[in-house]
FISE-252842 format. One line per field, with one value per residue (C-alpha): y, z, x; chain. Coordinates in nm, 2 decimals. Example, Ala and Ser with C-alpha at 12.3 -4.5 7.8 and 13.67 -1.06 7.14 Angstrom:
// FISE-252842
yy	[-0.45, -0.11]
zz	[0.78, 0.71]
xx	[1.23, 1.37]
mol	[A, A]
This chain:
// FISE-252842
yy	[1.22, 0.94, 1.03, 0.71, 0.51, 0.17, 0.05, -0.35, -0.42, -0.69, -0.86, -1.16, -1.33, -1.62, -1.87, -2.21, -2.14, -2.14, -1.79, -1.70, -1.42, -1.24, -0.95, -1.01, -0.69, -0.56, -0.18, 0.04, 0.36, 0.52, 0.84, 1.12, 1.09, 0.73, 0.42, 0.13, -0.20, -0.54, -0.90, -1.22, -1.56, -1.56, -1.53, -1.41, -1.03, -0.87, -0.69, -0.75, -0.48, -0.27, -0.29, -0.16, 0.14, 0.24, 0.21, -0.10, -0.29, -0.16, -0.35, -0.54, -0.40, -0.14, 0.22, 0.42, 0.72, 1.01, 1.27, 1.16, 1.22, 0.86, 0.77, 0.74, 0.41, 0.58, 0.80, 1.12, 1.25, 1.36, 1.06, 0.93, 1.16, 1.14, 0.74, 0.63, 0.26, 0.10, -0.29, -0.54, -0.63, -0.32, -0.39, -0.55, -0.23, 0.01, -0.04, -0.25, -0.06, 0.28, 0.45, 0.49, 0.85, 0.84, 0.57, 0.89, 1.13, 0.99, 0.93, 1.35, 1.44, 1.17, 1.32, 1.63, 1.81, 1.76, 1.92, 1.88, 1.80, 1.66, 1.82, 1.53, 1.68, 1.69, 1.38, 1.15, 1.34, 1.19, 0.86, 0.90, 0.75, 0.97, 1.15, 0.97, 0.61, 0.76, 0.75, 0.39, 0.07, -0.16, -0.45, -0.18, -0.14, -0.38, -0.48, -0.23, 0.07, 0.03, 0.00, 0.34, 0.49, 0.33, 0.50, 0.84, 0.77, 0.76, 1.08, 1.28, 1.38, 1.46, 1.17, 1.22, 0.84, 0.58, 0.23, -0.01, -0.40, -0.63, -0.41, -0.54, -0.87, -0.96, -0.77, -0.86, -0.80, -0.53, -0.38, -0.42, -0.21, 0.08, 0.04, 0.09, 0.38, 0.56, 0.51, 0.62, 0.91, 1.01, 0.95, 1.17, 1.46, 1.43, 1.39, 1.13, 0.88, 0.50, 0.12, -0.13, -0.46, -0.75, -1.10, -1.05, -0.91, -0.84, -0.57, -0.45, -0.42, -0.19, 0.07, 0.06, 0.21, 0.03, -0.35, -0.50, -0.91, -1.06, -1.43, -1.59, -1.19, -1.10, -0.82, -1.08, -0.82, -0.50, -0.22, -0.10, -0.27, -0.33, -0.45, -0.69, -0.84, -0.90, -0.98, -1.12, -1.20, -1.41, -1.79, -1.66, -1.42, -1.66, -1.89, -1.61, -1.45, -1.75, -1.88, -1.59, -1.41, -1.51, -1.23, -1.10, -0.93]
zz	[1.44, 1.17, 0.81, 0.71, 0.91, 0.79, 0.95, 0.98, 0.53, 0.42, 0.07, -0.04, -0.40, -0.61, -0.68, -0.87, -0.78, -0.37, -0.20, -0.01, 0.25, 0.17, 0.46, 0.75, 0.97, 0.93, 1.10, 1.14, 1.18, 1.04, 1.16, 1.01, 0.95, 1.06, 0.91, 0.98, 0.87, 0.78, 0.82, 0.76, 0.53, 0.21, 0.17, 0.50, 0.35, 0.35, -0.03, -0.06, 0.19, 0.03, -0.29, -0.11, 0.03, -0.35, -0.48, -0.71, -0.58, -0.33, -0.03, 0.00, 0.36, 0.55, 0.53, 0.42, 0.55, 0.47, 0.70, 0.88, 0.58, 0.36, 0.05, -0.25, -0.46, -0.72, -0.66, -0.76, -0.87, -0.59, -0.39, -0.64, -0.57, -0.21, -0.20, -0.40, -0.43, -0.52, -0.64, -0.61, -0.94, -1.04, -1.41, -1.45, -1.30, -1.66, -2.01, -2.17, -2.44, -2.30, -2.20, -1.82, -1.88, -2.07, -1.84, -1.53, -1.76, -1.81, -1.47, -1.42, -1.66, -1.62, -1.23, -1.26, -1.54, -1.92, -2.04, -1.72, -1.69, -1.39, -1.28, -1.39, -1.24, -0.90, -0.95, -1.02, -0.77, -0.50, -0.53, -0.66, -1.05, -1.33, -1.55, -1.87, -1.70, -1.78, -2.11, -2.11, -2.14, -1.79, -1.98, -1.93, -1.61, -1.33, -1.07, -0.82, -1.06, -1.16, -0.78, -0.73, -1.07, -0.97, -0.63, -0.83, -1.06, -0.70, -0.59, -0.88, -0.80, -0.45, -0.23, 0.14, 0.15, -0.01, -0.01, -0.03, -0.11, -0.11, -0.23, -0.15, -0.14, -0.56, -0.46, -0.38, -0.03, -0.15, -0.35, -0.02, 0.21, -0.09, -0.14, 0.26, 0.32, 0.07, 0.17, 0.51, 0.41, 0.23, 0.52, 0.69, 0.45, 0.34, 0.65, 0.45, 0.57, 0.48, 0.48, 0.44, 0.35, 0.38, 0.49, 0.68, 1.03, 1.01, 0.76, 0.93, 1.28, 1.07, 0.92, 1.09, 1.39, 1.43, 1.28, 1.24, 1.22, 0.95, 0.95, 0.70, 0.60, 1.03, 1.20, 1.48, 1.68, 1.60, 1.79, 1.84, 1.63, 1.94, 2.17, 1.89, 1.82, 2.19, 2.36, 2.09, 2.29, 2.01, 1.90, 1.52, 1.56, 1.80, 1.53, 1.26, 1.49, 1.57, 1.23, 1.09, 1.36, 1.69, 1.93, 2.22, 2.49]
xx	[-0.68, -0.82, -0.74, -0.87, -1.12, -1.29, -1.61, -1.77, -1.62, -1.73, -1.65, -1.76, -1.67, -1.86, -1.60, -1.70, -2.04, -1.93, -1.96, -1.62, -1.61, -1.31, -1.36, -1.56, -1.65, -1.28, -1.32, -0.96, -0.79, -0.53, -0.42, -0.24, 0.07, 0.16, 0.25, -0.01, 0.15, -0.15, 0.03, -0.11, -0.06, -0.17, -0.54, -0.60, -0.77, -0.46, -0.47, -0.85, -0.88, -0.65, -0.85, -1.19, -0.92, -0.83, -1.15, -1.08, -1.30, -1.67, -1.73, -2.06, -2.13, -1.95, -1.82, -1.50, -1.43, -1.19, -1.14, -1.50, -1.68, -1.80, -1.57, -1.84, -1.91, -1.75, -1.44, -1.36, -1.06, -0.94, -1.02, -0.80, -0.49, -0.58, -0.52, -0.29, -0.16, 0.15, 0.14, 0.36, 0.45, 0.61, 0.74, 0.40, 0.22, 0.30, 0.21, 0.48, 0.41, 0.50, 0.80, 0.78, 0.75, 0.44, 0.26, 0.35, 0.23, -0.11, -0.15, -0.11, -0.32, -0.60, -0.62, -0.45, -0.60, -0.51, -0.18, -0.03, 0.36, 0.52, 0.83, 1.07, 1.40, 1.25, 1.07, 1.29, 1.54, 1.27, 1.32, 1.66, 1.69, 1.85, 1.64, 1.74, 1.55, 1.24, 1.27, 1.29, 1.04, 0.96, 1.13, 1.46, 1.45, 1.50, 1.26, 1.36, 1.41, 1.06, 0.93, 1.07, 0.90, 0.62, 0.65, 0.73, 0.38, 0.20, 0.38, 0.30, -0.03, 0.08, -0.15, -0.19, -0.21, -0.01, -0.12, 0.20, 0.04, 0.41, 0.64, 0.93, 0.81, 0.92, 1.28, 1.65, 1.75, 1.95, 1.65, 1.44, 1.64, 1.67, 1.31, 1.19, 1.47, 1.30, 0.91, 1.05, 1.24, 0.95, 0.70, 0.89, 0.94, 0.56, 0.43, 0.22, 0.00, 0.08, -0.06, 0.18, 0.08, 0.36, 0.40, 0.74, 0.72, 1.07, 1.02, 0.71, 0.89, 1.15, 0.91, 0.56, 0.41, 0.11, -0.01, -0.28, -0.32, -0.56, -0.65, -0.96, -1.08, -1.11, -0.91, -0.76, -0.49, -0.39, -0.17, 0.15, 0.39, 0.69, 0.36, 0.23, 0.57, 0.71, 0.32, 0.11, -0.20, -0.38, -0.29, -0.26, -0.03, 0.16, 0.20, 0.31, 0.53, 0.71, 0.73, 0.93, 1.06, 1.28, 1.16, 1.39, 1.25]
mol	[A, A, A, A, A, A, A, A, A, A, A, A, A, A, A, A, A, A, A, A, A, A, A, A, A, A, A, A, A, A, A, A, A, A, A, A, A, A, A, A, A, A, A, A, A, A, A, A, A, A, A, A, A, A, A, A, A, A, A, A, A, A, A, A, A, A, A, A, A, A, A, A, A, A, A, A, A, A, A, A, A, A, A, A, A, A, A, A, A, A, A, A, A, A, A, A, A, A, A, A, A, A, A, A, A, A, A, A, A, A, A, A, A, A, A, A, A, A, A, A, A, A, A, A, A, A, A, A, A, A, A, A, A, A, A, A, A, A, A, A, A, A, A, A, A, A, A, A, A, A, A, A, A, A, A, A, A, A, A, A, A, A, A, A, A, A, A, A, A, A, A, A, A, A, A, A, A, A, A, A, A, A, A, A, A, A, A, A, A, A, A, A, A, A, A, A, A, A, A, A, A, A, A, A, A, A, A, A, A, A, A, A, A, A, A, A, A, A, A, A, A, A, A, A, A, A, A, A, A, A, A, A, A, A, A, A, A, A, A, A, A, A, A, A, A, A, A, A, A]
C-alpha cells in the first residue's frame, strides 16, 4: 500500500525574467515500508521534488497525498514529524551558533510539544556517536559525525518517512559506507519508509528497492532497482547507466 503518493507536480521558477519548468507532471508511489531511490544529473528535478515532499516548497499544479488523504498548502505538525528530510550539507544543516544538542532540542519541542526532552542515551546509541558529541558545535564535528546527528534530529520526532537528498554525496568513502549501513539498519528496525535522492547508481543499486529516473523535471523510467540497472529501456538512463556503472548480467 502507498504511504506517499504524488500526482501530475508541477513547479515552475522565474529566473532572469525566463520561466523554467522545474517538475513537469511527475506522479509516484512509495509504499510502506520500502526504500524508493530518484537518479538523475544535476538539474534534472531530483531535490526540487523532494522540496514539494517536505513541504519547503508547494507545487504549482498537482497533489500530495499521505495515506490517500491530500497533504495541505501548509503543514501541520504532524505532517512535519511524519516527513522528515535530511540535507546534504550536514555541518551546514545546524545553527553554527548552537551546540548540536540544542539545534535537536528545538526541533522536539517546536513539533513535539514545548518542554519536551529527547532521550539522548538512546538517541545517540541509534546512530551510534557518544553522548558527550552532542555537546559540541557543527564546526566540532566532522562531516560524517554531523550526517548521523542530523539523521538523529530527523529521528527524534519518530517520522514514518525520511527523505535523504545526497547524503553521502559531500562524504569520504569511508563515511559513505557508515552512513548507508545505518539508514538501512534503521529501515529495517523502523520499518520506515524512505526516498533516497543520489547521483551514483552504484549506491542506489546498494540500498534501494525501487528507482525512479528524472531528466529536465520528467519522471523518464522508474521500477525495480535490479530491472532498471540491467534493462534500462529508455535512452537517458542508457546514457547514465553507462556513464557510471559497468553492468553485468
Amino acid at each position: 500500500m502507498a504511504i506517499l503518493e504524488g500526482k501530475n507536480i508541477c513547479r515552475r521558477y522565474r529566473r532572469r525574467g525566463v520561466s523554467v519548468d522545474a517538475l513537469t507532471d511527475v506522479s509516484f508511489a512509495l509504499e510502506e515500508g520500502e526504500i524508493l531511490g530518484i537518479v538523475g544529473e544535476s538539474g534534472s528535478g531530483k531535490s526540487t521534488l523532494l522540496r514539494q515532499i517536505s513541504g519547503l516548497e508547494t507545487p504549482d499544479s498537482g497533489e500530495l497525498l499521505l495515506d490517500g488523504q491530500p497533504l495541505p498548502v501548509r503543514r501541520t505538525r504532524e505532517n512535519y514529524r511524519t516527513i522528515q528530510m535530511i540535507f546534504q550539507d550536514a555541518v551546514g544543516s545546524f545553527h553554527p551558533r548552537r551546540k548540536i544538542a540544542d539545534s535537536i532540542r528545538e526541533t522536539v519541542r517546536n513539533l513535539c510539544g514545548p518542554g519536551l526532552e529527547p532521550d539522548w542515551q538512546t538517541l545517540c546509541s541509534l546512530v551510534q556517536l557518544p553522548l558527550e558529541l552532542s555537546e559540541r558545535y557543527p564546526r566540532d564535528l566532522s562531516g560524517g559525525q554531523c550526517q548521523r546527528f542530523a539523521i538523529a534530529r530527523a529521528m527524534a520526532v519518530q517520522p514514518r518517512i525520511l527523505l535523504c537528498d545526497e547524503i553521502t554525496s559531500a562524504l569520504d568513502v569511508s563515511s559513505q559506507a557508515q552512513i548507508l549501513r545505518l539508514l538501512s539498519r534503521l529501515h529495517r528496525e523502523k520499518n520506515m519508509s524512505v526516498i533516497f535522492v543520489s547521483h551514483d547508481l552504484a549506491v542506489v543499486r546498494s540500498i534501494c528497492d525501487r528507482v525512479m529516473v528524472m531528466y529536465n523535471g520528467r519522471l523518464v523510467e522508474e521500477g525495480p532497482v535490479a530491472d532498471v540497472i540491467r534493462s534500462p529501456r529508455e535512452a537517458y538512463t542508457k546514457k547514465l547507466i553507462s556513464s557510471v556503472l559497468e553492468v553485468r548480467n
